[in-house]
C-alpha positions as CSV (number, residue, x, y, z in Angstrom):
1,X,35.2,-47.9,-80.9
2,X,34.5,-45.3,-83.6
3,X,31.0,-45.4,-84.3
4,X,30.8,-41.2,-85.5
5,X,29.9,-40.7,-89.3
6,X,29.7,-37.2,-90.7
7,X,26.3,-36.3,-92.8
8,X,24.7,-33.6,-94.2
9,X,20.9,-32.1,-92.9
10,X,18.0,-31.5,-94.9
11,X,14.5,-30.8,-93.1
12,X,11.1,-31.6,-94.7
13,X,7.5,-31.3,-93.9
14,X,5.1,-33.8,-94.5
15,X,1.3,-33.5,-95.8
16,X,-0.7,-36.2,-95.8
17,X,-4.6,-36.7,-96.3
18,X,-6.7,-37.7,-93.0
19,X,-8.3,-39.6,-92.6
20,X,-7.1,-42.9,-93.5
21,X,-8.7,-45.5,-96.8
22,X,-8.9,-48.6,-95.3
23,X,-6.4,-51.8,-97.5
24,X,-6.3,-55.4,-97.1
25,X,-3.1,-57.1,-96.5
26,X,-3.6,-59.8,-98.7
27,X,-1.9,-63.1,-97.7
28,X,0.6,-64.4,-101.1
29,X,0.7,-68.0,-102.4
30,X,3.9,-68.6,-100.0
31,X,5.7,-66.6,-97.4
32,X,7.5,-67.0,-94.7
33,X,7.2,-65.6,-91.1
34,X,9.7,-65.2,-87.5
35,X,8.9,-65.2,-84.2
36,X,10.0,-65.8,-80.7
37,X,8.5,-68.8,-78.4
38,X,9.5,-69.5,-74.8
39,X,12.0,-73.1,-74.2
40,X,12.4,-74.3,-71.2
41,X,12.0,-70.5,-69.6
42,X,14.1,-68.8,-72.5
43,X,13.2,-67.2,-75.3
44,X,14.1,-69.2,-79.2
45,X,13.5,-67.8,-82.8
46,X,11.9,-70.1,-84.9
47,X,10.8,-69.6,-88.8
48,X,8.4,-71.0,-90.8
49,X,6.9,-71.5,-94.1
50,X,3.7,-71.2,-95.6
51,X,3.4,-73.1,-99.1
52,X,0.9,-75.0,-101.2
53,X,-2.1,-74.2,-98.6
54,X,-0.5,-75.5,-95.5
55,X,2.3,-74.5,-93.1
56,X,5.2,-75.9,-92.9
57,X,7.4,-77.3,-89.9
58,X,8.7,-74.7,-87.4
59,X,12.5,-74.1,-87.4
60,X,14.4,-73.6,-84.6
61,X,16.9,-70.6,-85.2
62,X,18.6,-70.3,-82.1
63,X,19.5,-72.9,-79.2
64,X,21.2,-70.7,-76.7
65,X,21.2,-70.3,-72.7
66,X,19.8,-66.7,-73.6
67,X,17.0,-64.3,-74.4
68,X,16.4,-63.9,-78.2
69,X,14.7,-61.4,-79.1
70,X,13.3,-59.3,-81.7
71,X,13.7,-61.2,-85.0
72,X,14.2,-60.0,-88.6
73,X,13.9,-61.7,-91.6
74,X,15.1,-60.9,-95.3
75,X,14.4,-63.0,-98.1
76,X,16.8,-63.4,-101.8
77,X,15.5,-63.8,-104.8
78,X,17.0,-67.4,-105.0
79,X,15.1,-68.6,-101.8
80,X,17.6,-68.1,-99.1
81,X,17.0,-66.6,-96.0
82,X,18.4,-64.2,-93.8
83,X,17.8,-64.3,-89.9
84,X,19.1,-62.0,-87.4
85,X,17.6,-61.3,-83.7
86,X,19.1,-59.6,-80.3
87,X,20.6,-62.1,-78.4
88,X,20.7,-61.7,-74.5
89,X,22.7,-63.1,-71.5
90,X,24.9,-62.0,-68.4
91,X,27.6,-60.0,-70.7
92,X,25.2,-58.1,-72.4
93,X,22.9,-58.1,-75.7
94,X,24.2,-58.2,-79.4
95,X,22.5,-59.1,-83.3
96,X,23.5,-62.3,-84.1
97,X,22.6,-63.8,-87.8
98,X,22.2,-67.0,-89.4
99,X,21.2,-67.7,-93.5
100,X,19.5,-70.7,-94.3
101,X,18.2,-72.5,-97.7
102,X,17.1,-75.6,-98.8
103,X,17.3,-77.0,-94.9
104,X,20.7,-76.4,-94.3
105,X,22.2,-73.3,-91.9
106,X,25.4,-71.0,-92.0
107,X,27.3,-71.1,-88.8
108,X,25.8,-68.5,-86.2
109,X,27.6,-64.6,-87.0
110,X,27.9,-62.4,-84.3
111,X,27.2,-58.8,-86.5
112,X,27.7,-56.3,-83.3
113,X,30.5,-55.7,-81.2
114,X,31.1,-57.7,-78.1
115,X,30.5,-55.7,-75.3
116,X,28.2,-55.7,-72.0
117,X,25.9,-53.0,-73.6
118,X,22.6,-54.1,-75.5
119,X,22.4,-54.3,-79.6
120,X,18.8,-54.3,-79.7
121,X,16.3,-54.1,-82.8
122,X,17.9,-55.6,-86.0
123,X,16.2,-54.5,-89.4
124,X,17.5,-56.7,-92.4
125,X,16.9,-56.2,-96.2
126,X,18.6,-57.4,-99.2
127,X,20.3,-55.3,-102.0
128,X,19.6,-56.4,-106.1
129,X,22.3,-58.0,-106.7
130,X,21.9,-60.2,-103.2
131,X,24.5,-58.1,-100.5
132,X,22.6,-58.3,-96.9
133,X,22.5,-55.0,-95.3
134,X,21.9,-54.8,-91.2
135,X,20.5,-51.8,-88.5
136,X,20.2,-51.9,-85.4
137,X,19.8,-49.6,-81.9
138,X,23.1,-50.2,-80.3
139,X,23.8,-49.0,-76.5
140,X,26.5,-47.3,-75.3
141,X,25.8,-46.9,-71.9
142,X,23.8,-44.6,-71.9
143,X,21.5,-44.4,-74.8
144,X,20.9,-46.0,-78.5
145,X,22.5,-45.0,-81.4
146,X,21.7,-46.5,-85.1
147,X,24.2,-48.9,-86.3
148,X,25.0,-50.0,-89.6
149,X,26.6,-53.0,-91.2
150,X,27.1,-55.2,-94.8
151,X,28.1,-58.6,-94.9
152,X,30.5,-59.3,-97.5
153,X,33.1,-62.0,-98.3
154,X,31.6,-64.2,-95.7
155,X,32.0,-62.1,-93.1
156,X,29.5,-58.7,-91.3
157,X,31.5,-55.6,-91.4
158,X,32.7,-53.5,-88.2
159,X,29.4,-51.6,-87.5
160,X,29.4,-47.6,-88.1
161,X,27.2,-45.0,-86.8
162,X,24.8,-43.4,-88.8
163,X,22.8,-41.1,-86.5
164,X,24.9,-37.8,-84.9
165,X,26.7,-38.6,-81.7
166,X,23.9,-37.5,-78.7
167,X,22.9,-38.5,-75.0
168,X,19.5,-39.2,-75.8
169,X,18.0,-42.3,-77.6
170,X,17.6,-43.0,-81.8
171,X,15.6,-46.6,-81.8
172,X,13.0,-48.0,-84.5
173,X,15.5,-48.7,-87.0
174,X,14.5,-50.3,-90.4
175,X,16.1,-50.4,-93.7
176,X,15.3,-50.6,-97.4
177,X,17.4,-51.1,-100.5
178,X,17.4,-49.6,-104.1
179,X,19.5,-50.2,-106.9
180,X,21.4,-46.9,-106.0
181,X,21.0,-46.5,-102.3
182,X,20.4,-47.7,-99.3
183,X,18.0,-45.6,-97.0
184,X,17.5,-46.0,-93.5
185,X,14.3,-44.5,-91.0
186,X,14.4,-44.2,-87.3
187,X,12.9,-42.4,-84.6
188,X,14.8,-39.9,-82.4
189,X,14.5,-38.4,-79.3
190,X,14.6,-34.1,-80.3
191,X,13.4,-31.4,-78.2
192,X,11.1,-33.4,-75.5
193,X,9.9,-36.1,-78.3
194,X,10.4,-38.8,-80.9
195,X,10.5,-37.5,-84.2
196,X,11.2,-39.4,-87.5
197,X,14.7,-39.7,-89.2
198,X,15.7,-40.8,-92.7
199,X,19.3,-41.0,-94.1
200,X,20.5,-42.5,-97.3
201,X,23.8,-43.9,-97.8
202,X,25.4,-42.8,-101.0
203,X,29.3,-43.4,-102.1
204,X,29.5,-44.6,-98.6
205,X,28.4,-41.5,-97.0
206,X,25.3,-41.5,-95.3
207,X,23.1,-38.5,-95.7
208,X,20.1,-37.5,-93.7
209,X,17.1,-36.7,-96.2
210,X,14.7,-36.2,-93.8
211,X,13.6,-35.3,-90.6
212,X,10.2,-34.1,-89.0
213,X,7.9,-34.3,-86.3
214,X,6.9,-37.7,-86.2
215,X,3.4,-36.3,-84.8
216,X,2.7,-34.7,-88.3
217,X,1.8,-38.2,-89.7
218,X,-0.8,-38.9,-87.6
219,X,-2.0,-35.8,-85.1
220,X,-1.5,-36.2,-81.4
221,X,-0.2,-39.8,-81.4
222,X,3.3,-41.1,-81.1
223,X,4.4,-44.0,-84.4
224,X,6.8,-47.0,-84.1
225,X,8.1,-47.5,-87.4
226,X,8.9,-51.1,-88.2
227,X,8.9,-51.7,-92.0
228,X,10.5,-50.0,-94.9
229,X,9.8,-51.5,-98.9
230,X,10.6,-50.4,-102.2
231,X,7.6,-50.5,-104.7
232,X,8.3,-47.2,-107.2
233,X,9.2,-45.3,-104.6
234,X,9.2,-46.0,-101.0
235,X,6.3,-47.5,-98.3
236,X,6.7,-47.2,-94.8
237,X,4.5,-49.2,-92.3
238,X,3.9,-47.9,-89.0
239,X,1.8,-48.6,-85.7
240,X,-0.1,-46.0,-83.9
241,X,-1.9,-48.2,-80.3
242,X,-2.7,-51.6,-81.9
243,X,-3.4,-50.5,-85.9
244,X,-1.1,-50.5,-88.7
245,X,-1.0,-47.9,-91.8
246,X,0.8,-47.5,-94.7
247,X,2.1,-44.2,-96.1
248,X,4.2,-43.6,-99.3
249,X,7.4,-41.4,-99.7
250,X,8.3,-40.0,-103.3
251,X,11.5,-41.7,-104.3
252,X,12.7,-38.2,-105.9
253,X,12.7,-36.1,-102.6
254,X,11.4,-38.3,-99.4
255,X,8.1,-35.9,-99.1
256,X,4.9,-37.7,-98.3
257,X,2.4,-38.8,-101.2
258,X,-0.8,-39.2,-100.0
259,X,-3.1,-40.9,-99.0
260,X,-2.6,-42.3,-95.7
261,X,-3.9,-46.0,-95.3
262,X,-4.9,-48.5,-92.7
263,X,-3.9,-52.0,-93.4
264,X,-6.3,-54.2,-92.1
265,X,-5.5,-58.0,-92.4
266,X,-7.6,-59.9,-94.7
267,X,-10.0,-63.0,-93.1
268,X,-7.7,-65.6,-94.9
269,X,-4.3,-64.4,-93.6
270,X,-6.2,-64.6,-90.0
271,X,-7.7,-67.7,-91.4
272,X,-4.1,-68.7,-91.9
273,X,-2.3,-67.8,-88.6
274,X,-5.3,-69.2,-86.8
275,X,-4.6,-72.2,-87.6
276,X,-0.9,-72.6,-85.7
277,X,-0.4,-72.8,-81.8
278,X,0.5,-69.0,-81.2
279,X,-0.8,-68.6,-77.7
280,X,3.3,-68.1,-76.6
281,X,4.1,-66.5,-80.3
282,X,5.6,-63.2,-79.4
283,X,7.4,-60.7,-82.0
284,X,6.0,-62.1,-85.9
285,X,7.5,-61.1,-88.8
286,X,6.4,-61.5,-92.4
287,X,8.4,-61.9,-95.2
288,X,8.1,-62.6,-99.1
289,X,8.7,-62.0,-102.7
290,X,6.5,-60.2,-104.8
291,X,6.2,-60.3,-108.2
292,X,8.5,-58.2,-109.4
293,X,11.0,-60.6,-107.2
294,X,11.4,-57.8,-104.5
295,X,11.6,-58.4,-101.0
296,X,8.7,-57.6,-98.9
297,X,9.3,-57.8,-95.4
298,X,6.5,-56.5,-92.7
299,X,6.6,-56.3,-88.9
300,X,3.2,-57.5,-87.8
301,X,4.1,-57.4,-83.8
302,X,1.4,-55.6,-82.5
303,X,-1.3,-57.4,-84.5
304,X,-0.4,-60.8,-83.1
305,X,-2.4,-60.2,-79.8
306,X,-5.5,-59.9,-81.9
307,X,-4.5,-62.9,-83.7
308,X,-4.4,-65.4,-81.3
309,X,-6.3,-63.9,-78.5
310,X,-9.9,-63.0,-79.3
311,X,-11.4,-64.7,-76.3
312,X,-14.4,-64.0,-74.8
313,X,-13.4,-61.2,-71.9
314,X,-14.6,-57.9,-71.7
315,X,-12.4,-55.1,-72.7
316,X,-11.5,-53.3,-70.1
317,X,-12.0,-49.6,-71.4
318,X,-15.7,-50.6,-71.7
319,X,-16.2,-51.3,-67.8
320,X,-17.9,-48.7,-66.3
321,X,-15.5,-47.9,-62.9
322,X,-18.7,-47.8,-60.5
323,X,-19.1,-51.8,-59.8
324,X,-21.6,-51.5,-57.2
325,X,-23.8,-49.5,-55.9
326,X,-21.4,-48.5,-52.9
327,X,-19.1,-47.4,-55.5
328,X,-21.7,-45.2,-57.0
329,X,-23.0,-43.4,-53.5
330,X,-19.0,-43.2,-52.8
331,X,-18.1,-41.6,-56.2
332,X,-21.2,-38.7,-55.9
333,X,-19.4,-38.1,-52.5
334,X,-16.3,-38.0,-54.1
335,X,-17.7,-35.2,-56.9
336,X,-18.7,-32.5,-54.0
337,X,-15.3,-32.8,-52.5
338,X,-12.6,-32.5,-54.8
339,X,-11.9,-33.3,-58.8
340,X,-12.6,-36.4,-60.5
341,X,-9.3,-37.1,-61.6
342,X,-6.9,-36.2,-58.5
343,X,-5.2,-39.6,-59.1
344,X,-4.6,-40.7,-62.6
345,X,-3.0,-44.1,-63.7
346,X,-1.1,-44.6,-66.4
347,X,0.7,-46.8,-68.4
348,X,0.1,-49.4,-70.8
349,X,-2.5,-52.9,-70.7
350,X,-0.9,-53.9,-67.3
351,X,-3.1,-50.4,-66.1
352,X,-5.8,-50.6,-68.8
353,X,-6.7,-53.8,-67.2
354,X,-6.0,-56.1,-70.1
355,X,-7.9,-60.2,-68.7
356,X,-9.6,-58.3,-66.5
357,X,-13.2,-58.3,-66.0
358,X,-13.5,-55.6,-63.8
359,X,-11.3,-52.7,-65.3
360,X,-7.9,-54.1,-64.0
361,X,-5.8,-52.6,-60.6
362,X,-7.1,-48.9,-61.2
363,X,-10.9,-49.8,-60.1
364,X,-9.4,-51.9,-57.7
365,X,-7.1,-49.5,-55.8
366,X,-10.4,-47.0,-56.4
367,X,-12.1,-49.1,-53.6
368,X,-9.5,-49.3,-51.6
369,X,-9.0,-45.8,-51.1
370,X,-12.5,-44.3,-51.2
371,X,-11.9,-42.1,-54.1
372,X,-11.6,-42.2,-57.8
373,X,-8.6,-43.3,-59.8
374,X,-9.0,-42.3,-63.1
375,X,-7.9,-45.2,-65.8
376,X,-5.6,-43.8,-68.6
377,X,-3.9,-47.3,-69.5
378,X,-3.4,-48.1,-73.1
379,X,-3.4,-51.7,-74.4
380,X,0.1,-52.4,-76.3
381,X,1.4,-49.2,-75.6
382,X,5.3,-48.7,-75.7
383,X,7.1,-46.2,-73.5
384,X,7.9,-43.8,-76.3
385,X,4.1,-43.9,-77.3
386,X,3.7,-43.0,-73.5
387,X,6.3,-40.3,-73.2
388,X,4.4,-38.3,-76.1
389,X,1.1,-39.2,-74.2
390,X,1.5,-38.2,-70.9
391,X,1.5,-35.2,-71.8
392,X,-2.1,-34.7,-73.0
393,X,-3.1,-36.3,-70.0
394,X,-1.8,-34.3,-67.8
395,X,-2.7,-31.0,-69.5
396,X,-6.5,-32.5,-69.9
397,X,-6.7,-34.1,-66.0
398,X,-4.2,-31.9,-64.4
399,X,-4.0,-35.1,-61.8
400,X,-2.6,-34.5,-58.0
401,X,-1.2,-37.7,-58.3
402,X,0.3,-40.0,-61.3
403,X,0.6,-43.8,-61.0
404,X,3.3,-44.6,-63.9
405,X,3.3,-48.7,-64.8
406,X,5.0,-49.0,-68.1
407,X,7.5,-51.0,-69.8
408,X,6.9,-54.7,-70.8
409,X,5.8,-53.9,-74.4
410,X,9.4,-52.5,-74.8
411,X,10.8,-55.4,-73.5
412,X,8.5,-57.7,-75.7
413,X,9.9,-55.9,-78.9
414,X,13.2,-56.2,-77.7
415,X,14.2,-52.3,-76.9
416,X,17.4,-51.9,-74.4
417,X,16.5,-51.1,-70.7
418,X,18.0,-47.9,-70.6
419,X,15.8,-46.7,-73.4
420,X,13.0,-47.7,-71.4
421,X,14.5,-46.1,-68.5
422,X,15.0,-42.7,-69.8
423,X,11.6,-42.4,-71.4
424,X,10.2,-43.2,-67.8
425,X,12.4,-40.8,-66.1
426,X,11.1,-37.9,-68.9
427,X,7.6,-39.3,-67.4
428,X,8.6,-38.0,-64.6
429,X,9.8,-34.7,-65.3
430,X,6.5,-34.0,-67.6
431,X,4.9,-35.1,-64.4
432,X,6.3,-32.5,-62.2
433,X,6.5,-29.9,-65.0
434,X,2.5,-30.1,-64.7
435,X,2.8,-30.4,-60.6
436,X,1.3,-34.1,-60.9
437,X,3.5,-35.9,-57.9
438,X,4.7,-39.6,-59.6
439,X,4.9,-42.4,-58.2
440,X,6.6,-45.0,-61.0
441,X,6.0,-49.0,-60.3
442,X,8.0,-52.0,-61.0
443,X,6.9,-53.8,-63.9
444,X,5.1,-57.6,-62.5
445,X,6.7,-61.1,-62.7
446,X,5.9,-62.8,-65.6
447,X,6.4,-66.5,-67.3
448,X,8.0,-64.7,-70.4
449,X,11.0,-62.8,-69.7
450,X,11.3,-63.3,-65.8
451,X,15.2,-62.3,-66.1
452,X,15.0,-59.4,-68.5
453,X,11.8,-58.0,-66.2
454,X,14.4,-58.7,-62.9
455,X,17.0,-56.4,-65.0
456,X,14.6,-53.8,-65.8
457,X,13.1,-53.8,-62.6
458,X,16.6,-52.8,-61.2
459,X,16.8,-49.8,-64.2
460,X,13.6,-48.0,-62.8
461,X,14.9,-48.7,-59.2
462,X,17.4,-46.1,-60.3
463,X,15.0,-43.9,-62.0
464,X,13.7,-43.8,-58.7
465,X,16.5,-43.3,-57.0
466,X,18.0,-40.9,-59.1
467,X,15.0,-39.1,-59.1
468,X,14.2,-38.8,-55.3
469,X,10.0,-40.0,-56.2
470,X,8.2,-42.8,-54.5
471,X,8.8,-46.2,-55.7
472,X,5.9,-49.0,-56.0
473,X,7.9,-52.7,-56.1
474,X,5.0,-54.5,-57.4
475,X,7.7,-57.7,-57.7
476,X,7.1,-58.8,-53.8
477,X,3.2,-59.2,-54.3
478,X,3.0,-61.4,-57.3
479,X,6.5,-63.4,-56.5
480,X,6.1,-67.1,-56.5
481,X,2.2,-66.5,-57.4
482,X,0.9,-69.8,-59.1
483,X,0.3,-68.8,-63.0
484,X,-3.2,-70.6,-63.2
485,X,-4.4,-68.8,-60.1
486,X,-3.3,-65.0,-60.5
487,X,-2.3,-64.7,-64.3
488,X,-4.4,-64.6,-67.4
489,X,-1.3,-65.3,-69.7
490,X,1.9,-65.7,-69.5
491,X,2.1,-61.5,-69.1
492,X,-0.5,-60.3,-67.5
493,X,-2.9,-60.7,-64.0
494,X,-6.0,-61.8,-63.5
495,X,-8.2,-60.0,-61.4
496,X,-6.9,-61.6,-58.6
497,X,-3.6,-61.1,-59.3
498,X,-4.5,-57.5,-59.9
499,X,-6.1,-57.4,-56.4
500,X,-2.2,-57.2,-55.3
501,X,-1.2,-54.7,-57.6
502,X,-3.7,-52.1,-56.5
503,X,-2.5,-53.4,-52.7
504,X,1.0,-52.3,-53.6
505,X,-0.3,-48.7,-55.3
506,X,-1.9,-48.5,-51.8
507,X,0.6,-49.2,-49.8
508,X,2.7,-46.9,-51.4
509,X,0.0,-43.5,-51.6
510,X,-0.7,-44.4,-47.9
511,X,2.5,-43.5,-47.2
């Protein structure tokens, strides 16, 4: 399949005003959102409404013998809808689509090519005069690549390629429309990190516009870019850990116009969500029309943990690691007879410790071995967010040891497996490059995506493999553990059930 297009290069800088002002994301009068929801141990999209004050009934989108994933959602100005979402089984992953109005459905498109690699990520939006556009991270193999297609005369066009032909992977994708052009972000993997992309298509020949260090918007920290809209110009929303910001790009040459702002939810859209049963919600996507009748669509992902879990368990990067008074005469001992931080553990809430109320496997495993392991887990962390961190870990902590746990965010936002794989293996070699021995772990069983974890599992295998460093298969400790005894949701452990991942870290620096 020829997926090459030729375009031209243009490089910018960006300067942007830190720190952040602070905006509300004000809720409209009627909107609608997409998400994901486990059925009968597979994973549906559903949409619903929000009108006159009070939600309306969820829709089922899918009803397939598959994973779906990562949803998108467009909205015309005459009401209808556009859905698209990965779609997942034993051939492989593809976008699939559906438009709906007034109650009634399209028949089910199939927009990528059928083939046993993943087609991951859709991003949806709709031209003026009503022509749905499509991008998506497509696999070859062997990495992503940015696809592009258009549906017309009732039927999605053979994708094309917009990024440059490379082994490494181009993921993120999201797209916006104007009345001339159509422009499309990304982020790329360049030169040992993700950086940000922009191309716009013009006469049908895509252009790239812009491209940077993704680390220039916001200094040390890595950005997922989800959400692209047209307001006068252009506004791109992005995630760095858990919070969301806004920045704005001058329509007339892409460069930055300041200032930088956090979008904070307002009470009532909380208010709002609050009131729904989102304890299984995964993936949540907003959509509406403002105004000026232009689509506004915004990937709220990352917030939903904070929307429907505010319970009352301590955070984990507030426990102090010494939990007795053993653990403090132990650690004083420790101080005289070698560095603090000779094992580090990293990765994302699975290491942080996230419904734990003791600080999660890494205080754990501490006890266990009579020395300190050193908690650098992040809560909702993503494996290219990790890739970019490592690296200031291990320059600050200069660790003996590395214990690399990462993963199931990527799978919870739909990215392929052997994007998540290669940004583990580049763990490792930032690992060795600071002579920090790894030793990279399976990701745990979970009630949410118990096939896609079985078929990542097997990608870091070979990460492992391929790699020659230790492997810790955290799968055999936690298999067939009831969920009400050893998990605290339907992703992550208790501190019981985190008892057995710092028994499987153990085993495996014991050896």
């Amino acid at each position: 399949m020829n997926r090459y297009f030729v375009f031209l290069l243009f490089i910018f800088l960006i300067d942007i005003s830190l720190p952040a002002d602070e905006i509300f994301l004000k809720p409209p009068e009627s909107f609608w959102i997409a998400y994901t929801y486990p059925v009968a141990e597979q994973m549906e999209v559903y949409i619903q409404e929000f009108r006159d004050g009070e939600w309306g009934v969820a829709i089922q989108v899918t009803e397939s013998l598959s994973y779906n994933l990562s949803p998108a959602l467009t909205l015309m100005p005459d009401g209808t809808l556009w859905v698209a979402w990965s779609s997942s089984d034993k051939e492989g992953t593809s976008i699939h689509a559906r438009r709906y109005k007034d109650g009634l459905w399209s028949k089910e498109y199939i927009v990528s090519s059928d083939d046993e690699f993943d087609d991951t990520q859709p991003s949806l939006d709709i031209s003026p005069e009503g022509t749905p556009f499509i991008v998506w991270a497509g696999s070859d193999g062997h990495d992503d690549e940015i696809l592009f297609s258009t549906f017309r005369n009732g039927t999605w066009a053979k994708e094309v390629q917009v990024n440059f032909p490379n082994t490494v992977p181009d993921i993120d994708p999201c797209i916006c429309t104007t009345n001339e052009d159509i422009f499309i972000l990304w982020s790329s993997f360049n030169e040992g990190r993700y950086r940000l992309t922009a191309v716009e298509k013009k006469l049908n020949l895509f252009t790239r516009v812009k491209e940077t260090d993704i680390n220039e918007i916001l200094p040390n920290e890595i950005k997922n870019i989800f959400s692209l809209v047209f307001q006068d110009g252009f506004e791109f929303y992005f995630f760095s850990g858990k919070s969301l910001y806004k920045n704005s790009l001058r329509k007339a040459d892409l460069t930055s116009a300041p200032p930088l702002q956090k979008v904070l939810l307002d009470p009532g859209f909380e208010d709002k969500f609050r009131k729904m049963e989102t304890l299984l919600m995964q993936n949540l996507i907003l959509c509406y029309l403002s105004e000026e009748r232009k689509n506004i669509t915004i990937n709220l992902s990352p917030l939903l943990d904070d929307i429907k879990k505010k319970r009352a368990i301590p955070d984990a990067s507030l426990v102090n690691i010494l939990t007795s008074k053993d653990m403090e005469l132990l650690i004083k001992k420790e101080n005289k007879q070698e560095p603090l931080s000779s094992i580090v553990a990293f990765g994302d809430g699975l290491t942080r410790g996230y419904g734990s109320a003791s600080g999660g496997y890494p205080t754990l495993l501490s006890q266990f071995l009579a020395r300190i392991v050193l908690n650098k887990g992040e809560t909702g962390e993503m494996t290219t967010t990790g890739l970019q961190r490592i690296k200031s870990v291990l320059e600050k902590e200069r660790p003996e040891k590395i214990l690399i746990l990462e993963g199931m965010n990527d799978l919870n936002y739909g990215r392929s497996l052997k994007t998540i794989a290669f940004n583990l293996e580049e763990m490792i070699v930032q690992s060795l490059s600071f002579g920090a021995s790894p030793y990279l772990a399976t990701l745990v069983d979970n009630q949410l995506y118990p096939e896609r974890t079985r078929l990542m599992n097997d990608e870091i295998k070979k990460v492992s493999k391929k790699t020659g460093f230790p492997l810790t298969d955290l799968t055999i400790f936690l298999k067939g553990k009831e969920m009400s005894s050893y998990y605290f949701d339907p992703l992550y452990p208790n501190d019981k059930g985190y008892e057995f991942l710092a028994y499987g870290f153990y085993l495996s620096l014991k050896k």
